[in-house]
C-alpha positions in Angstrom: -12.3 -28.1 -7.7 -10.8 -30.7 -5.4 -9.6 -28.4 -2.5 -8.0 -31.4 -0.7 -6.2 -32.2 -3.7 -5.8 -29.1 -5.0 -3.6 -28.0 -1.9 -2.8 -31.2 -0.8 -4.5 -30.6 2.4 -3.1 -32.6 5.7 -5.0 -32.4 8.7 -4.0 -34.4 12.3 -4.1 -33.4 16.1 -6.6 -33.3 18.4 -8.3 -30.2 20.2 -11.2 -27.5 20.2 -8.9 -25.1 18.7 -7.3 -25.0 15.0 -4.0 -24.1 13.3 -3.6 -23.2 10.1 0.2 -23.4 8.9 1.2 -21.9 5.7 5.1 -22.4 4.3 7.3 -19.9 2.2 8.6 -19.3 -0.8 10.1 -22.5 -2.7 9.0 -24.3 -0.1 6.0 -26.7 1.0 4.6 -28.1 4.4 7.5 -30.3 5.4 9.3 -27.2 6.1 6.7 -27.4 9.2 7.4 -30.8 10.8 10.1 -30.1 13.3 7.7 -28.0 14.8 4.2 -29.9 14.3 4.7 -32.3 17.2 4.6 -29.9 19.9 0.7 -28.6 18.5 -0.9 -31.8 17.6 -2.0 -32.7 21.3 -4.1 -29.9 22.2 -5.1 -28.2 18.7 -5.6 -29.9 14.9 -3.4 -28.6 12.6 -4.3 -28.0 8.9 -1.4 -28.1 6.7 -1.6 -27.5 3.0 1.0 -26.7 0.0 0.4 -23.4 -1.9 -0.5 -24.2 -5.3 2.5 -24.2 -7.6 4.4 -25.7 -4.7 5.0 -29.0 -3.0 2.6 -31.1 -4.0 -0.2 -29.5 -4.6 -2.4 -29.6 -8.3 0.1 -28.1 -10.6 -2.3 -28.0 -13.4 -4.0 -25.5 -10.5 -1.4 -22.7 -11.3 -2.1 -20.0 -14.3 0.2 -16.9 -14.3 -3.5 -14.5 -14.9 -5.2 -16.2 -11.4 -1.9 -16.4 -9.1 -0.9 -12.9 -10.5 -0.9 -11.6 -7.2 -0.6 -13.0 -3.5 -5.2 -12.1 -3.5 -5.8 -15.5 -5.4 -3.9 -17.5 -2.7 -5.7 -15.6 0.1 -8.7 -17.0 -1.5 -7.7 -20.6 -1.4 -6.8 -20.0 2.1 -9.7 -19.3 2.9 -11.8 -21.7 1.2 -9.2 -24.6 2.9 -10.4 -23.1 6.4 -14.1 -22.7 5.3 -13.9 -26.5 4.7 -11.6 -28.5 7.3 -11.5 -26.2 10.2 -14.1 -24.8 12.8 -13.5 -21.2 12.4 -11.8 -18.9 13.6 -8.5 -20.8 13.5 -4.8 -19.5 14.8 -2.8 -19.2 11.1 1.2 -19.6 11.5 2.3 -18.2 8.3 6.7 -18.1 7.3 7.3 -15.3 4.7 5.4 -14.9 2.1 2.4 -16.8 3.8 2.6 -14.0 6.1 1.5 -11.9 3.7 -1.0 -14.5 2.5 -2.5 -14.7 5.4 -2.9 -11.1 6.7 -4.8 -10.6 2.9 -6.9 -13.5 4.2 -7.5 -12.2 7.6 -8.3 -8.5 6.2 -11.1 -10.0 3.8 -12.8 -12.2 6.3 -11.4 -11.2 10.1 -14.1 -13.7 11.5 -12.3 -17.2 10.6 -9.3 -15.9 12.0 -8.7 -15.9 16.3 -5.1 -14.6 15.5 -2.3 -15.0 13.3 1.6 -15.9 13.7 4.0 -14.2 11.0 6.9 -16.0 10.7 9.9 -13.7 9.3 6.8 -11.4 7.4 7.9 -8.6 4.9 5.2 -6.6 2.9 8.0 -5.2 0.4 11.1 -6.2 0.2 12.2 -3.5 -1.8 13.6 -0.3 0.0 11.4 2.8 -0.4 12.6 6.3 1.0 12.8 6.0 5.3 11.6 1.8 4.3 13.7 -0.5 4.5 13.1 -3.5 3.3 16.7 -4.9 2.9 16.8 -4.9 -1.1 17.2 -1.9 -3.8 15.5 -2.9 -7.1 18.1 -3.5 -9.1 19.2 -6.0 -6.3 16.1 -7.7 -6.7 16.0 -7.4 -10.9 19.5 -9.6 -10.4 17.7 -12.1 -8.5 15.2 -12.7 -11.1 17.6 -12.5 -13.9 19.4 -15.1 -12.7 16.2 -17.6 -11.8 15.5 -16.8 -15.4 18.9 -17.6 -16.9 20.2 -20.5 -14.5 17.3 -21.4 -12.0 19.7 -24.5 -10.5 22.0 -22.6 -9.8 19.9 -19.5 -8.2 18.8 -22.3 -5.8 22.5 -23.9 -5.1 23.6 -19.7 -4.4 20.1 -18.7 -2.3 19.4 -21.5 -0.5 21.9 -21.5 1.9 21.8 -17.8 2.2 18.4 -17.6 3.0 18.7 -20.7 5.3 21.4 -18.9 7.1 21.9 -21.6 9.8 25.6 -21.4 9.0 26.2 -24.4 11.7 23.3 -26.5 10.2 24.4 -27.5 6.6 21.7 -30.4 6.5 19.7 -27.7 6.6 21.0 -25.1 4.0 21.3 -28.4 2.0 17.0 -28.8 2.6 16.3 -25.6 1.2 18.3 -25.7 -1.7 16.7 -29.4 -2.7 13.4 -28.1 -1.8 13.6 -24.7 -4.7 15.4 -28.0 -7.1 12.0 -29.8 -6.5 10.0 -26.9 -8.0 8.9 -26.3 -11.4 11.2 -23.3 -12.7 8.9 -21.6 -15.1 6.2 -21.5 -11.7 8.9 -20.5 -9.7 10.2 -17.9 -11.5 6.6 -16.3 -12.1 5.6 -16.8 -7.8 9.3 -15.1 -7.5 8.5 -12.4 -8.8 4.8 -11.8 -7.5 6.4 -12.5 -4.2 9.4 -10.4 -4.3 7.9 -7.1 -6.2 4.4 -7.1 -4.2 4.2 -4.1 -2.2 1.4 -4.6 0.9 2.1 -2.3 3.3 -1.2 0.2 2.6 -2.8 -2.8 3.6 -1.1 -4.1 6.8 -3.2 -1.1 9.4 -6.2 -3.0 8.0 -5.3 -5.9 9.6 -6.8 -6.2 13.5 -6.2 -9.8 13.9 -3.8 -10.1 17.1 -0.5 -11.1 15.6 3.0 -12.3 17.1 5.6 -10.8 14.3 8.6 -13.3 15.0 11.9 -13.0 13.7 15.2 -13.9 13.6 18.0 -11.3 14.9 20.1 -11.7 11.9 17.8 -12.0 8.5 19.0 -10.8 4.9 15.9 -11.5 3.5 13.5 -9.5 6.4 15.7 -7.2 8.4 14.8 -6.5 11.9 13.9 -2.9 10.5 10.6 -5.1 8.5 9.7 -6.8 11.7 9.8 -3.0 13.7 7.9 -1.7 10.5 4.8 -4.2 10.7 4.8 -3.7 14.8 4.3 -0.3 14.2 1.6 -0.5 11.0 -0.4 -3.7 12.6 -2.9 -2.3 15.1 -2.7 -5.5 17.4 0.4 -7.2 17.2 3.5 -8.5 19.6 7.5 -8.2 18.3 9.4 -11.5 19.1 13.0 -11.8 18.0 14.7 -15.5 18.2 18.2 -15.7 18.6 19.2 -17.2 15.1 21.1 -16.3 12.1 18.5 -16.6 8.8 15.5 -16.8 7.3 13.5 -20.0 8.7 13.9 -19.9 12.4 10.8 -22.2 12.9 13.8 -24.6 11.4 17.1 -23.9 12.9 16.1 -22.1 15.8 12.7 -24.6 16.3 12.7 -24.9 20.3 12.5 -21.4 20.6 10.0 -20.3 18.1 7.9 -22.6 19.4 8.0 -21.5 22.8 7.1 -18.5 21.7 4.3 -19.5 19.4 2.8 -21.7 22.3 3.1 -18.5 24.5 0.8 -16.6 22.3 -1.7 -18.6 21.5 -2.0 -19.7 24.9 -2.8 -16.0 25.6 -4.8 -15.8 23.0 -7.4 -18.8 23.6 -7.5 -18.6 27.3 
């Protein structure tokens, strides 16, 4: 298998250090490019589509393999193994969080620390857990992908944007979930939004920044205080900013922040 292709894997930047940058549900790694400018002078950056997204190899996807968020860990890790000198800084939005704290757990070596960008390890609320849905809410969700999926993006993509100043943006997202195939969507929807990670999220001792918007439906600010507590080295960031990209509507700041840590980290 192609990796490069597979992925479609874009490297650039200059620097002893790598970052690893991994984009979120619906999405793909143009989500990253407001952002990208202020690393490439002083690290390379690795950017790369999860398969079934963007453009990576669609003929890649099988339900079986990509049955759970494991398989993509995996191809994380065999994209690092191959275009970076470990261990590399991963900045993962979402889901890719998630993604890359299964990586990290599996081989902690190739990773110096991770960034989780709005991170929720269940987004379905559980007794004193709050993870901002009830099932049934969520079973909606995925009844409508299934019945209309145009029109689940035109109704979620601005709410999960947020941004409610920034229509380009809102408008971005919804385009980007249009450009997907629906039957792959539908089937990543719901490994994404009825995984449940959080036995494995104290097994993670990679330094981590948890950054998050104050005002997120999709990860409350009870997830972000949730995976501060469970993750045995991590750092709580909020960024002033309504939704759930804020490495796109609130870039400036996330990126201070982001530089901030990893300066820390790698000095």
């Amino acid at each position: 298998m192609d990796i490069e292709h597979r992925n479609n894997v874009n490297c650039s930047g200059n620097g002893p250090s790598t970052l690893v940058f991994g984009h979120g549900f619906g999405c793909d790694q143009g989500m990253w490019r407001k952002m990208l400018p202020a690393f490439t002078e002083r690290h390379k950056t690795i950017l790369y589509d999860l398969v079934g997204s963007g453009k990576s190899d669609l003929s890649a996807y099988n339900e079986f393999d990509y049955g759970s968020l494991h398989r993509h860990a995996e191809d994380l890790l065999e994209i690092i193994h191959v275009f970076s000198n470990a261990p590399v800084v991963f900045i993962g939005h979402s889901v890719s969080a998630m993604i890359g704290m299964l990586a990290a757990i599996r081989e902690p070596a190739m990773f110096a620390g991770q960034v989780m960008v709005a991170p929720s390890p269940c987004f379905i609320n559980d007794g004193d857990y709050i993870g901002g849905f009830n099932r049934e809410d969520i079973d909606t969700l995925l009844n409508l992908m299934h019945d209309n999926y145009l029109k689940w993006a035109a109704n979620m993509g601005p709410m999960i944007m947020g941004a409610p100043d920034r229509p380009e943006l809102q408008q971005e997202l919804t385009a980007s979930f249009c450009r997907n195939d629906p039957e792959i969507a539908r089937h990543f929807a719901r490994v994404t939004f009825l995984s449940d990670h959080r036995a494995d999220v104290p097994r993670s001792h990679t330094p981590t920044l948890i950054l998050q918007s104050t005002d997120d439906m999709i990860a409350p600010r009870e997830v972000g205080e949730y995976m501060r507590k469970h993750l045995p080295v991590s750092w709580l960031a909020y960024v002033d900013n309504i939704g759930h990209c804020p490495h796109m509507s609130a870039t400036s700041e996330s990126t201070e922040l982001i530089q901030t840590f990893i300066a820390r980290l790698l000095k």
